[in-house]
Structures are given as structure tokens and as C-alpha cells.
C-alpha positions, 0 to 999 in steps of 0.5 A, spaced: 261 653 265 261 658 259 257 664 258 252 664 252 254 671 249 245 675 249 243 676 242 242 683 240 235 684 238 232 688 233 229 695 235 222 695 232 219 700 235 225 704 234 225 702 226 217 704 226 218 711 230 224 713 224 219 710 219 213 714 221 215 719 223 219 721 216 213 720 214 208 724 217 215 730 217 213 729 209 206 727 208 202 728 213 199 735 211 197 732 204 194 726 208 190 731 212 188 736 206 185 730 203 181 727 208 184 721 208 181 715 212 182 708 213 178 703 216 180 697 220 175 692 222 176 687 227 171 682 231 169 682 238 171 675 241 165 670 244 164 669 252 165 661 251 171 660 247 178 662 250 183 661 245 179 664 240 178 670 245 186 670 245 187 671 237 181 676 238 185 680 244 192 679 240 187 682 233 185 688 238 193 689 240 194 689 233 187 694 231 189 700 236 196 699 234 194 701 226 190 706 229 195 709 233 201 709 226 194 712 221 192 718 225 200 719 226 201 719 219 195 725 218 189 719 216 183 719 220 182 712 222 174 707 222 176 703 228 170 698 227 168 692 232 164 688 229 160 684 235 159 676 236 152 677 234 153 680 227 151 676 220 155 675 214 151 680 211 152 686 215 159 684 215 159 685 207 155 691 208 161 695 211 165 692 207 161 693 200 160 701 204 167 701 205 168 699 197 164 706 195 166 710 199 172 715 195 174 718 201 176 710 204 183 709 202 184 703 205 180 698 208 184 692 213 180 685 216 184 684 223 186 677 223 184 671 223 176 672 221 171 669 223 171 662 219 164 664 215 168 671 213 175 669 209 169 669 202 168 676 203 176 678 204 176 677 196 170 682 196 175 688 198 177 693 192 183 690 190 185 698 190 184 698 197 186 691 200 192 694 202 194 688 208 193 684 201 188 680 204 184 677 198 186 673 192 185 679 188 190 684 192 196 687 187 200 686 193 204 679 193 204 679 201 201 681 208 205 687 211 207 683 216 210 678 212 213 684 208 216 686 215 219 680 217 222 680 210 225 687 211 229 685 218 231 679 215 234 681 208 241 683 211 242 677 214 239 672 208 247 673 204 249 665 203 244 662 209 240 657 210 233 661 211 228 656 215 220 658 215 217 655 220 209 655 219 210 656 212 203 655 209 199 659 213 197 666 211 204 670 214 208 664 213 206 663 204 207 671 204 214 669 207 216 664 203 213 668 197 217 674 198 224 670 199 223 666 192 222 672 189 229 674 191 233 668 189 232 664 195 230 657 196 227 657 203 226 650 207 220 650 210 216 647 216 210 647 219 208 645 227 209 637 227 214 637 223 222 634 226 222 642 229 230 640 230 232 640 223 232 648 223 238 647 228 241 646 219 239 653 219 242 660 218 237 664 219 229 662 221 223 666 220 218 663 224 210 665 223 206 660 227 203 664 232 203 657 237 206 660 244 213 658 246 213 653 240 221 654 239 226 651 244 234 650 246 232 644 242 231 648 236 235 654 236 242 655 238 249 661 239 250 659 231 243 661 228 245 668 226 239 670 226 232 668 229 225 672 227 219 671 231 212 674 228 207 671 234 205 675 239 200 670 243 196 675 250 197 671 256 196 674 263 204 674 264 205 678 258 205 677 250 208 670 247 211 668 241 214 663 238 220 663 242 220 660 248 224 665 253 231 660 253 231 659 245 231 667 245 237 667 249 240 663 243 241 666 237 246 671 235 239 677 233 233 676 235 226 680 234 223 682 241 215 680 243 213 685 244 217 691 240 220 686 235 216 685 228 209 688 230 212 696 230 215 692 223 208 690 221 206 698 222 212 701 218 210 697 212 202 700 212 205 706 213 208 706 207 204 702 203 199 708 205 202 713 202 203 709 196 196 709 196 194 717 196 201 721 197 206 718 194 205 713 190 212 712 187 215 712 194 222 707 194 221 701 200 225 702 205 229 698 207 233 696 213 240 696 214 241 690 220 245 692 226 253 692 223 253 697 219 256 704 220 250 707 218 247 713 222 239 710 220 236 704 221 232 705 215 233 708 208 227 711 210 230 719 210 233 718 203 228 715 200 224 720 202 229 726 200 230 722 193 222 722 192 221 729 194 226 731 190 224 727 184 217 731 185 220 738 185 224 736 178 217 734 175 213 741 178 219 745 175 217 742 168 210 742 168 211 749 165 216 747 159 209 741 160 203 745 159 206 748 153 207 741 149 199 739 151 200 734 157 200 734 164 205 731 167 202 729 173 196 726 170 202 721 166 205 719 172 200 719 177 202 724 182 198 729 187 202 735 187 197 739 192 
């Protein structure tokens, strides 16, 4: 019998701690100075229905886990939960609340909403949407979809890449974002020949269905397999992986610690590009062979962004005297 080598896993939550605490080392004073606060509202679970109590017990993981990353940073977070019992019309006033209040930068619906509740998400100011969770967000694609990008990126180079739950809302902001960088993904979704993905280099899945991916679809040759679901269960969280398709590929995200930290490290970023540091490079992952001393670019991104800005304060003398004000013309706070 020959021994399958174990797949090396990508260290979520230690690619958030450098990204986080990075961030809160540079920014989190000027967080604070502001009263900066994000509100995060999520959805109590009904007593009848289980999988929906499931989704909501993973959405309530998730909620806690933004809470945590926000106050970090030095942001206050509003953690709303919002009962079973509540109209439409109380969930679009917390919304519409939360849309006039300066002091909000941003405003995150945990997934999935109720049904009635996906209108109101394109009632988000787009300026606050930074989960881009309505039609109108800036943003091409969701954090975690952002983040399964990101951990992919070093081993896209000549792959094959598979999406597996393509049109759902992770999956189309996957699909999206590695069009956008040249590449020309195969796509899946639950029902399909899920054995073609053994074709693939690379398979990104997003389906959030427990255990979905067997040695039936993912083997040693995969160089990489990404595994966004994260499902609660009584003898601890599912993703999409079954417990021996994860043993296969070459790297492989973890459930727990894999893309849900990933997920935290992208808000986080997007949360200074909203009230500190709007001109902030994205960090970028290196993958695990490399010689770096890092795992992110995270720290030179930053060092390039601080110095950037100290270049701009050294000038605004020579500024003031031609009549303008640098910091108006780039959208900076320099406080």
C-alpha cells in the first residue's frame, strides 16, 4: 500500500492575526479618534426549522467572528440580532437608521437573510455596503469571495481552476473575480458530474453542502483544493470537503481556521479603505513555497501607505502656499 503524502493547509487565522494585527499596530488610534462603529445584523433562528437554524448558528459564528476583527481594529461594533418575530419594516428601519447615521461606516447582513429580506440589501448606501451585498455595492465581490481569491491566487498560474457552486452568492463573486484576472474558470454546481473536477488543477468550492466533495472528486493531483463552507454540527463544523477528499490534494483550506479568518482579513481591509486609509494597497497572499518571511504582503503595504502619506504631509506647506489642500484632493484624513 502507498502512503498519500497529507496535504499541507493554509493557516487562516494566522494570515488574519498578521493582517489584523498590522492594522490595528497602524490604524487603530485613528479608528478610535473617529468613533468609528460598524453594525453587523444578523437573524435569530426559528424553534421549527432546523437547517435554517443551522444556516443561522453558522451566520451567528460568522457575526461574532466580525465582532471580534472590528474592535480589534479600534471600531465599535452594533451587533444586532434581529428576532424571528420582526416585519419587513422594522428590518428596513435599522437599515434606513443605519443609512443616516455619519458615525456608521459600515453596515453587513449576515448570510442568508430571510427570503422577504434580499429586497432591502439594495437599500444599503452603497458607500456602506462593504460586504457587497446589494446591486448597488462599489465592490465586484463579497469578502469571502474576495478571500477564497486571494489564497487562491499563487496557484492559479497555468490551472485548470473548477468553481463548484458557481451561481450562488460566494460562488458568482469567485467566478467573477478570476474573469477579471484572465482566467476562464469551469463551473459547477450541486447535481452536476461532480467527477469532472478530477480534470482540475485548482477547485474552488462554495457550495456551503456538508461533505458534498468525496475521493470520488478530489485526489493527490489536485494542487489545490479551497473549501468556503463552514455548516454546524454536533461533532463540529462541516465544509464542503468530506473528511477523506481532504486528506487528497496537495494544500488545502482547513474547516475551521481556513477561509472564514481569510474572510475577517479582507473586511478588515476594506474597513480602513473606508475611514483611514482609503489608498491602502490589497494584501496579497504568498502561498506556502515561497522564501518570504510573511505570509501576506500585508506589512509592505502598509509601510508603503504610511510613507506615502508622510510624503503628502511633508508637502502640504509647499500646498498651502499654491491655494489647495492636498488632503481634500486625495481623500485622505491625516489626523
Amino acid at each position: 500500500m502507498i502512503d498519500t503524502p497529507q496535504p499541507r493547509t493554509i493557516p487562516g487565522r494566522a494570515i488574519l492575526a498578521e493582517v489584523r494585527d498590522t492594522y490595528r499596530d497602524a490604524y487603530a488610534a485613528t479608528l478610535q479618534q473617529h468613533g468609528t462603529r460598524m453594525m453587523v445584523v444578523r437573524f435569530a433562528p426559528t424553534t421549527h426549522d432546523t437547517v435554517w437554524a443551522a444556516r443561522m448558528e453558522a451566520s451567528r459564528v460568522s457575526a461574532e467572528q466580525k465582532v471580534r476583527t472590528f474592535t480589534a481594529l479600534g471600531a465599535t461594533p452594533d451587533h444586532i440580532v434581529v428576532p424571528d418575530s420582526a416585519g419587513i419594516s422594522e428590518i428596513a428601519g435599522i437599515i434606513h437608521r443605519a443609512n443616516d447615521d455619519p458615525q456608521v461606516t459600515g453596515i453587513i447582513v449576515q448570510a442568508p437573510p430571510p427570503q422577504p429580506v434580499l429586497a432591502l440589501l439594495n437599500e444599503i448606501d452603497p458607500a456602506k455596503d462593504i460586504d457587497a451585498l446589494g446591486i448597488f455595492a462599489p465592490r465586484t465581490a463579497c469578502a469571502t469571495a474576495d478571500g477564497v481569491v486571494r489564497v487562491a491566487e499563487p496557484y492559479l498560474p497555468d490551472a485548470r481552476i473548477a468553481v463548484v457552486g458557481s451561481s450562488g452568492f460566494v460562488g458568482s463573486g469567485v467566478v467573477t473575480l478570476l474573469r477579471q484576472g484572465g482566467h476562464d474558470p469551469m463551473l459547477f454546481e450541486n447535481g452536476d458530474d461532480l467527477r469532472r473536477l478530477r480534470d482540475a488543477d485548482v477547485v474552488l468550492s462554495t457550495t456551503g453542502s456538508p461533505w458534498l466533495l468525496t475521493p470520488d472528486h478530489i485526489h493527490p493531483g489536485h494542487r489545490l483544493v479551497v473549501d468556503s463552507g463552514f455548516t454546524p454540527h454536533p461533532d463540529g463544523p462541516r465544509g464542503d470537503l468530506h473528511p477523506d477528499a481532504a486528506a487528497q490534494p496537495q494544500v488545502v483550506t482547513p474547516v475551521p481556521g481556513g477561509i472564514g479568518p481569510v474572510e475577517m482579513a479582507v473586511l478588515a481591509e476594506r474597513l480602513l479603505h473606508q475611514c483611514a486609509a482609503p489608498e491602502l494597497g490589497a494584501w496579497r497572499f504568498h502561498g506556502l513555497d515561497t522564501q518570504h518571511q510573511t505570509l501576506t504582503t500585508v506589512h509592505d503595504d502598509v509601510d508603503y501607505q504610511l510613507q506615502h502619506r508622510h510624503e503628502l504631509q511633508g508637502r502640504e506647506p509647499e500646498a498651502q502656499e499654491l491655494g489647495y489642500d492636498r488632503n481634500e484632493e486625495n481623500g485622505l484624513d491625516l489626523s
